[in-house]
Residue, then its C-alpha position, 0 to 999 in steps of 0.5 A: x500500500x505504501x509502495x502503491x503511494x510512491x508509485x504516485x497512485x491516489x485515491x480519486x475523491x469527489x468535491x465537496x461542493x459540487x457533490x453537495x449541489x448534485x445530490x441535492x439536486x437529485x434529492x429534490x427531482x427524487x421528491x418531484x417524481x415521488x410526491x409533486x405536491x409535497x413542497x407545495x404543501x408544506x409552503x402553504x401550511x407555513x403561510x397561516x396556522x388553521x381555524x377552527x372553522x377550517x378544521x370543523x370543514x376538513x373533518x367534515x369533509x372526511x366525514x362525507x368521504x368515509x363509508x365506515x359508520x364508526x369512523x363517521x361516529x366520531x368524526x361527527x364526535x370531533x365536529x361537536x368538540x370543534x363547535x363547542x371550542x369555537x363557541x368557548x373562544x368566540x365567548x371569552x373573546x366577548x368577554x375580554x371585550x366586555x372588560x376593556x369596555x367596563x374598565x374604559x367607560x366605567x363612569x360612562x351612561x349605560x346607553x353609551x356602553x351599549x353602543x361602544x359594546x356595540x362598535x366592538x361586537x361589529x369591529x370584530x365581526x367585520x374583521x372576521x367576515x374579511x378574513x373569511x371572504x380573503x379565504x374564499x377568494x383564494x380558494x382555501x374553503 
């Protein structure tokens, strides 16, 4: 091995560099043919984190697609659990309302409270109507 040395024959290595630049570029036309959606997916999945409406929709939509009567059981189960946490956050969100306003406007006429409860309860309910109707436009039911 030694004489084989100073006879002057080598070992061929590849670069680093370029090898790193190959076989990424393999890796990634090795995913495109396996999964052609799956860097598409995880880009949108980083683009906003999912509503409990969304969910609610996505098990419903498994719901719809499943012929197993146990596996629709409890989906339907999830839906129910969903519904309940939508209507806990929507509740809490009120009320978080409910105590920025009583703390703002404590020495305020009742009449004057009801209207800025008001204005809240419709600041808030636009906001989500725009969020849902930017959703729908994209695409994203």
């Amino acid at each position: 091995m030694i004489r084989d040395y100073l006879k002057g024959k080598r070992v061929h290595y590849y670069k680093p560099f370029q090898t790193l630049f190959v076989l990424a570029a393999l890796y990634i036309m090795g995913v495109q043919l396996i999964d052609p959606a799956a860097i598409k997916l995880s880009e949108k999945e980083m683009e906003e984190e999912p509503t409990i409406a969304s969910l609610m929709d996505d098990i419903k939509y498994q719901q719809e697609q499943t012929s197993d009567s146990c596996t629709k059981y409890y989906l339907g189960q999830s839906i129910t659990y969903a519904d309940s946490a939508q209507w806990a956050q929507t509740h809490s969100l009120s009320e978080s309302i409910q105590a920025q306003i009583d703390a703002k406007f404590s020495n305020q006429d009742p009449n004057e409270l009801k209207k800025e409860i008001s204005k809240q309860i419709k600041k808030e309910l636009k906001q989500k109507i725009k969020a849902k109707t930017a959703r729908l436009m994209t695409g994203e039911v």
